[in-house]
PDB file of N, CA, C and O in Angstrom:
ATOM      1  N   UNK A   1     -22.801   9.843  14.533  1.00  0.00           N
ATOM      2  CA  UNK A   1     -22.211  10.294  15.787  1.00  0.00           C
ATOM      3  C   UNK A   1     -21.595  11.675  15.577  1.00  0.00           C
ATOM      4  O   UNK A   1     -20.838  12.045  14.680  1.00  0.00           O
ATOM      5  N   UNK A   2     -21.990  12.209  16.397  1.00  0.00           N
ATOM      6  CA  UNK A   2     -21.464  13.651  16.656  1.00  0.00           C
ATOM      7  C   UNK A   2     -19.625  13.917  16.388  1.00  0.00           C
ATOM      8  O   UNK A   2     -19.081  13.137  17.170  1.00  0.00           O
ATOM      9  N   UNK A   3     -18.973  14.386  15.916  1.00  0.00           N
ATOM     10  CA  UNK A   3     -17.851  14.628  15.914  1.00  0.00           C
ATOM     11  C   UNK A   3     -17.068  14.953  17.208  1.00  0.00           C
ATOM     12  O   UNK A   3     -16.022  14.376  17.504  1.00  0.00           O
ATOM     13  N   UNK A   4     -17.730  16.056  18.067  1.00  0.00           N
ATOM     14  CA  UNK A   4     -17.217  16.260  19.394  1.00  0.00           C
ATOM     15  C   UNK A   4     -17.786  15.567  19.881  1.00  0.00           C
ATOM     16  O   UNK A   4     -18.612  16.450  19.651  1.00  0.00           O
ATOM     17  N   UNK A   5     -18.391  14.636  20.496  1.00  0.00           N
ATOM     18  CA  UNK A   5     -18.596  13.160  21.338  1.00  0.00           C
ATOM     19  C   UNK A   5     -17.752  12.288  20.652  1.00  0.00           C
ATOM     20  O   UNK A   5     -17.527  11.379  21.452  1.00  0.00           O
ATOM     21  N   UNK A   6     -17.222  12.087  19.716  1.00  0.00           N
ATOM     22  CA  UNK A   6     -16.264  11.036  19.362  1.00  0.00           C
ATOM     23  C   UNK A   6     -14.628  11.382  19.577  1.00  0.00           C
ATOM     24  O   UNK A   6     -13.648  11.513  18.844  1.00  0.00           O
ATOM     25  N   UNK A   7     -14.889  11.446  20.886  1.00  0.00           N
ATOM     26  CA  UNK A   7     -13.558  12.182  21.304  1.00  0.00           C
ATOM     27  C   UNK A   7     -12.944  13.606  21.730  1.00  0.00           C
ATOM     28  O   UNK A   7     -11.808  13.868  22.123  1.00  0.00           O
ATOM     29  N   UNK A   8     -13.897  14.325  21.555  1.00  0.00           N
ATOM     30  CA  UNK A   8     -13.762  15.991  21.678  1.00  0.00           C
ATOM     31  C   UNK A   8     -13.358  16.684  20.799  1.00  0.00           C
ATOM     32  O   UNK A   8     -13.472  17.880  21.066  1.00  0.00           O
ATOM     33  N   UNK A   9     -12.788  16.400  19.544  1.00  0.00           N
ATOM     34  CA  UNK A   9     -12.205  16.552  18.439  1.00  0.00           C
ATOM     35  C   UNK A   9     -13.098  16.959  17.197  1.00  0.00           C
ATOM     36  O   UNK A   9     -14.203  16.503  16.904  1.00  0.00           O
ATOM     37  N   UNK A  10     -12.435  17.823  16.606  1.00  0.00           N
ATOM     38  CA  UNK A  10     -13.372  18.324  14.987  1.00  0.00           C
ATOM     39  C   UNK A  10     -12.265  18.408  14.282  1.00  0.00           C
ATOM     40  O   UNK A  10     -11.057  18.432  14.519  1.00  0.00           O
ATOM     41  N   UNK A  11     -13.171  18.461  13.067  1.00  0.00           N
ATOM     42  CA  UNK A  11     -12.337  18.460  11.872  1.00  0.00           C
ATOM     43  C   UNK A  11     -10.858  19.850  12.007  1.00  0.00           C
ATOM     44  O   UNK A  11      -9.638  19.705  12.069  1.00  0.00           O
ATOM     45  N   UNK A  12     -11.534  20.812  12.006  1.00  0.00           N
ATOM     46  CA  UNK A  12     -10.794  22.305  12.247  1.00  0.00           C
ATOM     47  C   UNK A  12      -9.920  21.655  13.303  1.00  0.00           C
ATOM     48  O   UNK A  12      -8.793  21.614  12.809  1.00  0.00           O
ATOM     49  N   UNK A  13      -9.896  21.114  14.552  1.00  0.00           N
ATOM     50  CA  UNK A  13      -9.033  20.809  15.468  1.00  0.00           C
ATOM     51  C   UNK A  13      -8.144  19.929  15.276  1.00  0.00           C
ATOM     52  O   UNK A  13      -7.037  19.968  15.813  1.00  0.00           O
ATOM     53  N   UNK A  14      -8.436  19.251  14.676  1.00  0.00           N
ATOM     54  CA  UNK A  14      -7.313  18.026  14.007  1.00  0.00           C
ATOM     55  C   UNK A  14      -6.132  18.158  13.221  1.00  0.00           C
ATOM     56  O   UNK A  14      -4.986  17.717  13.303  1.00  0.00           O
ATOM     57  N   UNK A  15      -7.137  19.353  11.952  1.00  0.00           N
ATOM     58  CA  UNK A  15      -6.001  19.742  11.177  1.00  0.00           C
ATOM     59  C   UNK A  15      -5.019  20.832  11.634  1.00  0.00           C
ATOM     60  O   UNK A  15      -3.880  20.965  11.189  1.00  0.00           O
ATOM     61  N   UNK A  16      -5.707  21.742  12.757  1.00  0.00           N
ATOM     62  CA  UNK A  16      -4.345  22.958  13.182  1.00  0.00           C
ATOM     63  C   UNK A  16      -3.858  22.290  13.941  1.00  0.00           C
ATOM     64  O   UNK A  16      -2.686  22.653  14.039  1.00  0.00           O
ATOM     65  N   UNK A  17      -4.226  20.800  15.116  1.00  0.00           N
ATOM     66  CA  UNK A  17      -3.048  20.255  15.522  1.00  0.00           C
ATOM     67  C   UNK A  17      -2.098  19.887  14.729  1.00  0.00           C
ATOM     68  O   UNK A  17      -1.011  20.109  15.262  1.00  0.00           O
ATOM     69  N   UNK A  18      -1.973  19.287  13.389  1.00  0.00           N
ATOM     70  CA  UNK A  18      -0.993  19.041  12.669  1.00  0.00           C
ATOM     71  C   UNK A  18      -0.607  20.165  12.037  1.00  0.00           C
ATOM     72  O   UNK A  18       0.607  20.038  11.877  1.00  0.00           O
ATOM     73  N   UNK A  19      -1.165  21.800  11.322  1.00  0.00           N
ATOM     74  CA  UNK A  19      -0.999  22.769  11.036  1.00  0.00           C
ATOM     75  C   UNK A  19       0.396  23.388  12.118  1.00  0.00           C
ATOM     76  O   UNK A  19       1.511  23.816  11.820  1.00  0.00           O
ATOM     77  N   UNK A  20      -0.149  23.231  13.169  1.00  0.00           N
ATOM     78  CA  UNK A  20       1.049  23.638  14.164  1.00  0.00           C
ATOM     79  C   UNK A  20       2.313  23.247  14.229  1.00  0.00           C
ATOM     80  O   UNK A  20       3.300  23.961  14.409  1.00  0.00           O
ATOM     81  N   UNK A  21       2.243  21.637  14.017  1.00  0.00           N
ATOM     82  CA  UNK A  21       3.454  21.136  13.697  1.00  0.00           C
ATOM     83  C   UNK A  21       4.608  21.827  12.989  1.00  0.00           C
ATOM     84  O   UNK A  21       5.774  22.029  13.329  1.00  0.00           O
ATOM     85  N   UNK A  22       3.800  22.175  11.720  1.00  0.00           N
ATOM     86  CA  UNK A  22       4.504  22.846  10.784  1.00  0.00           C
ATOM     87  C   UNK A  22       4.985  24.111  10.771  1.00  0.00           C
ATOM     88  O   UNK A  22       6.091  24.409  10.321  1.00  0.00           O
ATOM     89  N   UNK A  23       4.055  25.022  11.337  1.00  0.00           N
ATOM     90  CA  UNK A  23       4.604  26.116  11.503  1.00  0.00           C
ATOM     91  C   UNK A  23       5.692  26.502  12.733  1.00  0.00           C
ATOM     92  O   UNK A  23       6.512  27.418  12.659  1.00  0.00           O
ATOM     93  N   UNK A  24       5.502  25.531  13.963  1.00  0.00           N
ATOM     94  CA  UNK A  24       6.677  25.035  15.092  1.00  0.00           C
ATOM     95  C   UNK A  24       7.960  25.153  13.703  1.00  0.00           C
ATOM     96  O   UNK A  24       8.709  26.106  13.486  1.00  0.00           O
ATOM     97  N   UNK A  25       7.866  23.881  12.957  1.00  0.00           N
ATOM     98  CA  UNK A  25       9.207  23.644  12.034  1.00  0.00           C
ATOM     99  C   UNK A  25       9.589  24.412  11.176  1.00  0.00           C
ATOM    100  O   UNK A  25      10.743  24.390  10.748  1.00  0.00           O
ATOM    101  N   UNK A  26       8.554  25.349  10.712  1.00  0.00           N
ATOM    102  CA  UNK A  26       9.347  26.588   9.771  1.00  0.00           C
ATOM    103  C   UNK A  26       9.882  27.623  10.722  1.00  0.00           C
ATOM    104  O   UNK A  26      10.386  28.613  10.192  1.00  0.00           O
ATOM    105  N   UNK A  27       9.863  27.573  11.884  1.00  0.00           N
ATOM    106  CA  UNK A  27      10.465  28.382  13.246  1.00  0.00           C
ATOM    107  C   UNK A  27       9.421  29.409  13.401  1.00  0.00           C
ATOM    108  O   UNK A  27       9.701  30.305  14.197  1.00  0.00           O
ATOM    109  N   UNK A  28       8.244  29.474  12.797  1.00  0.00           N
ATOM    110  CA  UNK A  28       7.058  30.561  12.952  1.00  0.00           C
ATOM    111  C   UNK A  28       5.987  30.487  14.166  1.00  0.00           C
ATOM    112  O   UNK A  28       4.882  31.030  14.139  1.00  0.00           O
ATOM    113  N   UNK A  29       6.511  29.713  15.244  1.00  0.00           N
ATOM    114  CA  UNK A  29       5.820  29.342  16.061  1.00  0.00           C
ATOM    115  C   UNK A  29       6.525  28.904  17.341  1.00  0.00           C
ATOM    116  O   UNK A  29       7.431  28.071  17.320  1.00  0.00           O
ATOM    117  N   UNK A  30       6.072  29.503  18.488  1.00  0.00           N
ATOM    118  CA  UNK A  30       7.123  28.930  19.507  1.00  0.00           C
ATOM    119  C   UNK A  30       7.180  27.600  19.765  1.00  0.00           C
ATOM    120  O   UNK A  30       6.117  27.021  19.989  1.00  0.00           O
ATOM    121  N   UNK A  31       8.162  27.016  19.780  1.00  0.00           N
ATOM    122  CA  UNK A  31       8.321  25.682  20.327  1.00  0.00           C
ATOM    123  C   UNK A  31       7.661  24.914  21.761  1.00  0.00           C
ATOM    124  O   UNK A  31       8.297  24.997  22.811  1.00  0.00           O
ATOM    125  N   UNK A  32       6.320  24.156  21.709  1.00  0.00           N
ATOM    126  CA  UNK A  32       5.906  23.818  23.098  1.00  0.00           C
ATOM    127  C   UNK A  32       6.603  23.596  24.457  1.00  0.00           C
ATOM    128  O   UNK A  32       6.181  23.842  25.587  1.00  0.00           O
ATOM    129  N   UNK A  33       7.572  23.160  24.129  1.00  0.00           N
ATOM    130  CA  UNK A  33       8.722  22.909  25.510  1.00  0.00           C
ATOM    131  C   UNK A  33       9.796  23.917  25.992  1.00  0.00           C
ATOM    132  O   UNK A  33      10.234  23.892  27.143  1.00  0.00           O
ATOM    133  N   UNK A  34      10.400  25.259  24.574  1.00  0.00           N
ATOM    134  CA  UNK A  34      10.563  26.050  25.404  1.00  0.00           C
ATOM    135  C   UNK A  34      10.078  27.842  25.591  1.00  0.00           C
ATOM    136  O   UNK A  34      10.403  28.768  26.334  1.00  0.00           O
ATOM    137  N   UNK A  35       9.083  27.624  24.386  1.00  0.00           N
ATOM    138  CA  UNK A  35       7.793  28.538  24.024  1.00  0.00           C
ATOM    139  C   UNK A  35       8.482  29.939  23.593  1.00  0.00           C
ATOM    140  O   UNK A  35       8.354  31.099  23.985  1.00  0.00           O
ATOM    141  N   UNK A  36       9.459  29.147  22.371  1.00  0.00           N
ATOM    142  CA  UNK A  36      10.100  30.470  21.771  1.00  0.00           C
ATOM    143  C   UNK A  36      10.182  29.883  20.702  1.00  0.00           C
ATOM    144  O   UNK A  36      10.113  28.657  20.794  1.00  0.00           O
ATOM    145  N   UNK A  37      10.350  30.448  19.352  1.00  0.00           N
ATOM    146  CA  UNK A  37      10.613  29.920  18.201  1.00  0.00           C
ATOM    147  C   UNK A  37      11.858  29.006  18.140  1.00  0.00           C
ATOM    148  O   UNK A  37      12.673  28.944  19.061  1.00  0.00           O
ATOM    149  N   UNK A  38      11.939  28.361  17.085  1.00  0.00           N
ATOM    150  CA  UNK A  38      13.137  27.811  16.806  1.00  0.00           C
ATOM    151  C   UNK A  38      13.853  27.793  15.659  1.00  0.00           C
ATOM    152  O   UNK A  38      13.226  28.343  14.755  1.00  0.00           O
ATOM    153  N   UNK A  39      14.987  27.355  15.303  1.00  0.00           N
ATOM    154  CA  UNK A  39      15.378  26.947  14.373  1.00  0.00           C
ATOM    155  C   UNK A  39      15.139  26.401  13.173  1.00  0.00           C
ATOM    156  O   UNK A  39      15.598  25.259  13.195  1.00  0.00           O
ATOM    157  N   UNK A  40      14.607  26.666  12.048  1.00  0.00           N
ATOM    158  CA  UNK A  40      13.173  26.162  10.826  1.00  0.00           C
ATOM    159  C   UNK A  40      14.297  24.885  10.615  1.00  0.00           C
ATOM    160  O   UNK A  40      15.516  24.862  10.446  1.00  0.00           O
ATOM    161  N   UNK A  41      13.276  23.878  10.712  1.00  0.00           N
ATOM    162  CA  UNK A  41      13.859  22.405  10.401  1.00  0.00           C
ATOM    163  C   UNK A  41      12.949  22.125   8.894  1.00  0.00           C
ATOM    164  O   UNK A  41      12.096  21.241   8.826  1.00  0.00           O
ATOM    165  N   UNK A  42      13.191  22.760   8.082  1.00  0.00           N
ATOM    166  CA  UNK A  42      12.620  22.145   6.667  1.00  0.00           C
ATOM    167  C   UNK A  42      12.002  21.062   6.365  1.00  0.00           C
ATOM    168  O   UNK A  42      10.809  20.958   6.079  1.00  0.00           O
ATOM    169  N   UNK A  43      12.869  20.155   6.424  1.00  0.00           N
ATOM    170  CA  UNK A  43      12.446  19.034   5.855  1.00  0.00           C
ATOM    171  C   UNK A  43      11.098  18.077   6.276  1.00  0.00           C
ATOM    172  O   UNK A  43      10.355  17.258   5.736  1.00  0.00           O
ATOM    173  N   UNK A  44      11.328  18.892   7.933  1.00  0.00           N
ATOM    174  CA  UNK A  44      10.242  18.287   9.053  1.00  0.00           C
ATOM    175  C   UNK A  44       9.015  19.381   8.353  1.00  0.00           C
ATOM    176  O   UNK A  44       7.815  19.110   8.345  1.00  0.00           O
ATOM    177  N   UNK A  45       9.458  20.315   7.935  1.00  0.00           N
ATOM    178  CA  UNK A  45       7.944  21.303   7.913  1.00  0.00           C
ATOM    179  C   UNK A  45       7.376  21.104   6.959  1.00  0.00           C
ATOM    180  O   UNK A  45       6.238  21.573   6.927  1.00  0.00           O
ATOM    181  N   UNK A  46       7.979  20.153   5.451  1.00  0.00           N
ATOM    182  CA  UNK A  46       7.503  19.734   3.941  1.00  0.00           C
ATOM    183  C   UNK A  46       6.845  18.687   4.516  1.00  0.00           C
ATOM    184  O   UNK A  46       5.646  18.578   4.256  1.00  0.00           O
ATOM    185  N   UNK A  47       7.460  17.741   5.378  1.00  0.00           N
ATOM    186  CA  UNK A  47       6.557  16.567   5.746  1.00  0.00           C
ATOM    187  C   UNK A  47       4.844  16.635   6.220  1.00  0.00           C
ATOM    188  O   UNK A  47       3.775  16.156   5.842  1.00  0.00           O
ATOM    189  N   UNK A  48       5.333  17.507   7.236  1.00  0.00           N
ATOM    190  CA  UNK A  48       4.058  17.950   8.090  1.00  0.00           C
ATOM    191  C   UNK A  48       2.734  18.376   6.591  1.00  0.00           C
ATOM    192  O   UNK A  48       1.608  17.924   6.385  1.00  0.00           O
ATOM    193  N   UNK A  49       3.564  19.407   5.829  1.00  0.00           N
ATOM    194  CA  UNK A  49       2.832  19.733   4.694  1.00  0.00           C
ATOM    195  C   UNK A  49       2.384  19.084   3.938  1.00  0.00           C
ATOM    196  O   UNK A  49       1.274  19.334   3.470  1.00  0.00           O
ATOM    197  N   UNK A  50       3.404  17.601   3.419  1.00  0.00           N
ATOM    198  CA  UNK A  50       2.776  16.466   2.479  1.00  0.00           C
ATOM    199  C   UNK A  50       1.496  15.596   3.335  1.00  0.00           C
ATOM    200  O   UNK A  50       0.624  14.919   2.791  1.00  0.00           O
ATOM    201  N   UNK A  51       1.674  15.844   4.901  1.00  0.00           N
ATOM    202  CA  UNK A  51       0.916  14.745   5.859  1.00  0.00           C
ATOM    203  C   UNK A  51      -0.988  15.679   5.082  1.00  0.00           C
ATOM    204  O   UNK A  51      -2.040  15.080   4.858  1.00  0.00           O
ATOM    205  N   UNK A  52      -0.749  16.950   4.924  1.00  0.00           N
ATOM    206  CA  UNK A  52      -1.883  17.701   5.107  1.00  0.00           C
ATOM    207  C   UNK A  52      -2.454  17.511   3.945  1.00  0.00           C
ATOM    208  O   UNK A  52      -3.550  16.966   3.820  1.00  0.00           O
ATOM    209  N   UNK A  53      -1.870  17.875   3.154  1.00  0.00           N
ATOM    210  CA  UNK A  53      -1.811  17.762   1.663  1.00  0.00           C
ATOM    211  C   UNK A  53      -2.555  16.210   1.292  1.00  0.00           C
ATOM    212  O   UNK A  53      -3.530  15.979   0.577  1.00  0.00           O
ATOM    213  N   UNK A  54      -1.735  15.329   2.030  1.00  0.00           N
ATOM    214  CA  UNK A  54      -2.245  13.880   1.824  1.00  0.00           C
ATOM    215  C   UNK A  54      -3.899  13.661   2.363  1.00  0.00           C
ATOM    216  O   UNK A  54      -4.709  13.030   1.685  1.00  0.00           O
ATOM    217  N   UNK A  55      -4.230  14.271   3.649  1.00  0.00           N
ATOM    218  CA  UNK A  55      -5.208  14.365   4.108  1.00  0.00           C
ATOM    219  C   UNK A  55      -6.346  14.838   3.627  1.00  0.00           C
ATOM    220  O   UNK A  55      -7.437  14.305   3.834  1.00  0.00           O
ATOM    221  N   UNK A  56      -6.089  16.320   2.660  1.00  0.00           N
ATOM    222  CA  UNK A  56      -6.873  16.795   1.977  1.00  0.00           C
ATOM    223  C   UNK A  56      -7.204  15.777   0.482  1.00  0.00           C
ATOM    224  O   UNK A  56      -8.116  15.741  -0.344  1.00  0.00           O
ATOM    225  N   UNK A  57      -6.584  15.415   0.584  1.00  0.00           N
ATOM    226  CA  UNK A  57      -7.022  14.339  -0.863  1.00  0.00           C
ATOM    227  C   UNK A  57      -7.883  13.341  -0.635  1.00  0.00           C
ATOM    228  O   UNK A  57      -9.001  13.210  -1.135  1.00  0.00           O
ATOM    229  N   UNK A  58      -7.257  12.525   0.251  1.00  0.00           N
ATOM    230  CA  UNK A  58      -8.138  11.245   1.111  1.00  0.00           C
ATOM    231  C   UNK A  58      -9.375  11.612   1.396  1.00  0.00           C
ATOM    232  O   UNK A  58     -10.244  10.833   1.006  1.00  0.00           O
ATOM    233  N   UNK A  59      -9.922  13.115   2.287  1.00  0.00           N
ATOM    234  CA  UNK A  59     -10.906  13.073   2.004  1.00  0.00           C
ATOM    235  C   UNK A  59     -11.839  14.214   1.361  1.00  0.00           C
ATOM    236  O   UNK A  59     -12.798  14.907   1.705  1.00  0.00           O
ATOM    237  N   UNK A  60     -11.127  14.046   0.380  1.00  0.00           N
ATOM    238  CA  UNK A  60     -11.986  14.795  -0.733  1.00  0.00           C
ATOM    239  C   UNK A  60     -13.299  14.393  -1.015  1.00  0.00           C
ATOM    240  O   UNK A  60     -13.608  13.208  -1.133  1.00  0.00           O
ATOM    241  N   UNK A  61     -14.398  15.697  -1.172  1.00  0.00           N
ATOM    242  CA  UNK A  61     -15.947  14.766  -1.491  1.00  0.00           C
ATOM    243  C   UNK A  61     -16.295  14.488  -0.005  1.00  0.00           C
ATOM    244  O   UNK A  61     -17.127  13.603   0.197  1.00  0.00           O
ATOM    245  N   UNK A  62     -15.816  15.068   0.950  1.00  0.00           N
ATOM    246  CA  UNK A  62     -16.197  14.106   2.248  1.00  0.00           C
ATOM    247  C   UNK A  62     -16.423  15.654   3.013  1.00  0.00           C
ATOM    248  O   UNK A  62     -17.246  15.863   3.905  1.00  0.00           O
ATOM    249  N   UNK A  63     -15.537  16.606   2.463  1.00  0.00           N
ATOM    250  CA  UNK A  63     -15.327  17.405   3.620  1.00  0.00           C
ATOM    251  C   UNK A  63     -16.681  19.030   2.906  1.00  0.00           C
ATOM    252  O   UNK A  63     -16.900  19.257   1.717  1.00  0.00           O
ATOM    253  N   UNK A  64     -17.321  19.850   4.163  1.00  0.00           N
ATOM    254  CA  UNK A  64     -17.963  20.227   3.928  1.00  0.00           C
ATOM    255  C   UNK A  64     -17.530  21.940   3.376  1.00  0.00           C
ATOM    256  O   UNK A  64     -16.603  22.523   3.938  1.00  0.00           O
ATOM    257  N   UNK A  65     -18.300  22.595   2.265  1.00  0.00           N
ATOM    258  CA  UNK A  65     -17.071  23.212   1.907  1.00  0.00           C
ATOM    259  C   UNK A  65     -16.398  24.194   2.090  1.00  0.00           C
ATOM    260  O   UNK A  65     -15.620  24.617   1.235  1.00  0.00           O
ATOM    261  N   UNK A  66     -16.626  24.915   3.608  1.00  0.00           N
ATOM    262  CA  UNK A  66     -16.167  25.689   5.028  1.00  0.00           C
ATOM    263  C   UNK A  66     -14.657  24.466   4.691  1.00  0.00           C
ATOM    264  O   UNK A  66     -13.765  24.698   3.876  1.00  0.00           O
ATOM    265  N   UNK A  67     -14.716  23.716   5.220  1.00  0.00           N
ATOM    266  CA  UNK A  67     -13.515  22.829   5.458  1.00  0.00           C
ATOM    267  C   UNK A  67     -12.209  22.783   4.710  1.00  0.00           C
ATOM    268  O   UNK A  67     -11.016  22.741   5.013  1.00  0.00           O
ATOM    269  N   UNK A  68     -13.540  22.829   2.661  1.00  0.00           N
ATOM    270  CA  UNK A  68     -12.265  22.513   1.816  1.00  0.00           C
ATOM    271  C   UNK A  68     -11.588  23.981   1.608  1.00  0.00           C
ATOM    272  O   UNK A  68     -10.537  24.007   0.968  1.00  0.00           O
ATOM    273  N   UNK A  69     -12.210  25.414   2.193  1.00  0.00           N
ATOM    274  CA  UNK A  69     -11.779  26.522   2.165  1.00  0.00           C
ATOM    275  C   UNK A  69     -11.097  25.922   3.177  1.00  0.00           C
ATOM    276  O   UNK A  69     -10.962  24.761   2.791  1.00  0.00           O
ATOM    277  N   UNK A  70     -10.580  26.032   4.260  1.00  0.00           N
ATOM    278  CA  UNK A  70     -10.410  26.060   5.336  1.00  0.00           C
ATOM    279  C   UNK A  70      -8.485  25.198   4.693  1.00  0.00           C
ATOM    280  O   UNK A  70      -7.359  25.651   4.484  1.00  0.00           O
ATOM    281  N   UNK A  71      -8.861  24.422   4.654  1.00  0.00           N
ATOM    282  CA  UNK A  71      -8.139  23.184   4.259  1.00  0.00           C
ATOM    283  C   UNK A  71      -7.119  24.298   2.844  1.00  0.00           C
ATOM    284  O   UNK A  71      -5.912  24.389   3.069  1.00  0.00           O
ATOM    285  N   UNK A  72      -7.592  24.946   1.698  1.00  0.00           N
ATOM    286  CA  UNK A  72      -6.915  25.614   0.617  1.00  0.00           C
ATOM    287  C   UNK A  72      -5.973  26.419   1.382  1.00  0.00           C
ATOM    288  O   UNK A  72      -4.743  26.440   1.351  1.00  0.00           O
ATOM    289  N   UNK A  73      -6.999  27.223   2.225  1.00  0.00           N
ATOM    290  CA  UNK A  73      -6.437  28.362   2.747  1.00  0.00           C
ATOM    291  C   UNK A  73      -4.987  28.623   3.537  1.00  0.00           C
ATOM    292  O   UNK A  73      -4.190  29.524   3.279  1.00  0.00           O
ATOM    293  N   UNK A  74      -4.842  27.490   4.676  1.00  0.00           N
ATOM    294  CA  UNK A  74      -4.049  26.603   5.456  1.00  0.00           C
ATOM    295  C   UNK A  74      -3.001  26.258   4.424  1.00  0.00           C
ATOM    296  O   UNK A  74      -1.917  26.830   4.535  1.00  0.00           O
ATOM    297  N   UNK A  75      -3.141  25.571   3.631  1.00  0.00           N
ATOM    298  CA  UNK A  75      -2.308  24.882   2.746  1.00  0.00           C
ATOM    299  C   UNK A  75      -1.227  26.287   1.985  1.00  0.00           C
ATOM    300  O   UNK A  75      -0.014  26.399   1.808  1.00  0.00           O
ATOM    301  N   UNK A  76      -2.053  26.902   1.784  1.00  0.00           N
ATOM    302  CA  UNK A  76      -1.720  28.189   0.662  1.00  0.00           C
ATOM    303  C   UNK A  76      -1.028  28.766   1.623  1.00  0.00           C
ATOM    304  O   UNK A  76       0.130  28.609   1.235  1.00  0.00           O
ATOM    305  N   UNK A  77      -0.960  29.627   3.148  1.00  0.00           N
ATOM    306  CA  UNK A  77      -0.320  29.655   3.853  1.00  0.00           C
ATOM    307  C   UNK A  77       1.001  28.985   4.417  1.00  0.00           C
ATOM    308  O   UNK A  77       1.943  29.720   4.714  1.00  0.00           O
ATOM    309  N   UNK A  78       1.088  27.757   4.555  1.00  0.00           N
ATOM    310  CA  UNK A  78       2.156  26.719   4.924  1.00  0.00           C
ATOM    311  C   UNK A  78       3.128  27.071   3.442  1.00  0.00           C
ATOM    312  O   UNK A  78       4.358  27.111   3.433  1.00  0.00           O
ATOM    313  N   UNK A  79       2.450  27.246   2.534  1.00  0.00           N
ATOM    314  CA  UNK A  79       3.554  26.886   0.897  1.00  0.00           C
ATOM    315  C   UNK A  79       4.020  27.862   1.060  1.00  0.00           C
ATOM    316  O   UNK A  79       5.202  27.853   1.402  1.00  0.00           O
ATOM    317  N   UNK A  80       3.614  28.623   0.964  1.00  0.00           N
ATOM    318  CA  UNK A  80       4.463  30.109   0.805  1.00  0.00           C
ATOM    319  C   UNK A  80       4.992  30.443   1.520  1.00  0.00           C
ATOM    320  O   UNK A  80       5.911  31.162   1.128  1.00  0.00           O
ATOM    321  N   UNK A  81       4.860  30.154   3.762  1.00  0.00           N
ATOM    322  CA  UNK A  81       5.880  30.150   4.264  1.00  0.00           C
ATOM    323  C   UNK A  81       7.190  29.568   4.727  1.00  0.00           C
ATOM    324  O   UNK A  81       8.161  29.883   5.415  1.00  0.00           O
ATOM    325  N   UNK A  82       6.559  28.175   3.729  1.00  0.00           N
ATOM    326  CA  UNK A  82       7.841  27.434   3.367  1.00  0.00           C
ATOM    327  C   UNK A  82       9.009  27.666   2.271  1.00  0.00           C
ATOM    328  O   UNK A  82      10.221  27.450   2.277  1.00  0.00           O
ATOM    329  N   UNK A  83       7.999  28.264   1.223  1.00  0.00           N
ATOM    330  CA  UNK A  83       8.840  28.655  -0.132  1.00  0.00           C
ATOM    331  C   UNK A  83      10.019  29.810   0.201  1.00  0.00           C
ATOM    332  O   UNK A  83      11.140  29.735  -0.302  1.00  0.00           O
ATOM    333  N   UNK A  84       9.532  31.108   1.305  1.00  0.00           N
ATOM    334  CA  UNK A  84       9.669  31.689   2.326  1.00  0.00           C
ATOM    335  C   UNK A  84      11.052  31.397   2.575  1.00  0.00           C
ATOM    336  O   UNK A  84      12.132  31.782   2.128  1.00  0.00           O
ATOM    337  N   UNK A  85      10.574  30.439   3.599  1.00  0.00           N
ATOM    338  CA  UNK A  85      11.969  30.373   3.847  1.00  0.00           C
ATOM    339  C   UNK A  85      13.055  29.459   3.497  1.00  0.00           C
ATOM    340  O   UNK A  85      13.970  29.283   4.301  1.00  0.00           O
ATOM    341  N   UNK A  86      13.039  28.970   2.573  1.00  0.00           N
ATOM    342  CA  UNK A  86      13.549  28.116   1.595  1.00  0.00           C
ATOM    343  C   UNK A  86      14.364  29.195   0.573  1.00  0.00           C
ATOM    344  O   UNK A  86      14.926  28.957  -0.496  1.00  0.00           O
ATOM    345  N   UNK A  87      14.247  30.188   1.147  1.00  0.00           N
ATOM    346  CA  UNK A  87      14.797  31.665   0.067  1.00  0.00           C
ATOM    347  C   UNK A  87      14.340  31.929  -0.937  1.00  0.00           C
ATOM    348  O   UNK A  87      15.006  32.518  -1.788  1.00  0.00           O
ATOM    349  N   UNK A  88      12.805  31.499  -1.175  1.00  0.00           N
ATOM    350  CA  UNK A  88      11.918  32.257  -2.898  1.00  0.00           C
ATOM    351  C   UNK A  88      12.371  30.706  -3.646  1.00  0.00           C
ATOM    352  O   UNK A  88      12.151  30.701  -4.857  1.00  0.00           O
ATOM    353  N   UNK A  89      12.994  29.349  -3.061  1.00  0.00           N
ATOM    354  CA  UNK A  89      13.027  28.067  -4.109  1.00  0.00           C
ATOM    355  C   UNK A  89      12.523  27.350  -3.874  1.00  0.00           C
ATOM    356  O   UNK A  89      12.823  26.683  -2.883  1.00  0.00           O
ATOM    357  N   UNK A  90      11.109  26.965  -4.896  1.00  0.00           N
ATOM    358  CA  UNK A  90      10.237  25.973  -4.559  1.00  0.00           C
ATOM    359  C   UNK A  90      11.030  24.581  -4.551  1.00  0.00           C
ATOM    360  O   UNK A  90      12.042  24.156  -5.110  1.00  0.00           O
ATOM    361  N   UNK A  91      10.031  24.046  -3.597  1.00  0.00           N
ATOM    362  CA  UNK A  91      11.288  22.687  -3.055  1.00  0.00           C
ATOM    363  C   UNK A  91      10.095  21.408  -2.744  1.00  0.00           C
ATOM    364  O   UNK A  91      10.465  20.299  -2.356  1.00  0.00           O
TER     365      UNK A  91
END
């Protein structure tokens, strides 16, 4: 089954919906409800990061390898603008 017939959804779309999450919580992103940045809630933005992180493991070997770039790249981004703003302390 087609990926977009199983809902409208792709791989790439799945993960920047949760990608967004995170960058909403490091305050790098306006907030959907009042479409201005916010306040970096940390702890929410490591989560979002372990959720991705977790994802990329699970399906390892599965994903095509546009994706697992896709997936490094994303990841490598989120760390560093977490480390960022965490003041340069990996956490």
């Amino acid at each position: 089954m087609d990926e977009k017939k199983a809902g409208g959804i792709d791989f790439y779309t799945f993960v920047l919906s949760l990608a967004s999450s995170a960058f909403i919580h490091l305050g790098d992103a306006p907030h959907p409800d009042t479409g201005v940045p916010g306040k970096p809630d940390l702890p929410l933005a490591h989560q979002t990061i372990d959720i991705l992180v977790m994802l990329r493991e699970k399906t390892k070997g599965n994903l095509t390898p546009e994706e697992e770039q896709f997936m490094e790249h994303l990841l490598t981004d989120l760390r560093l603008r977490y480390v960022t703003k965490q003041g340069g302390k990996a956490g």
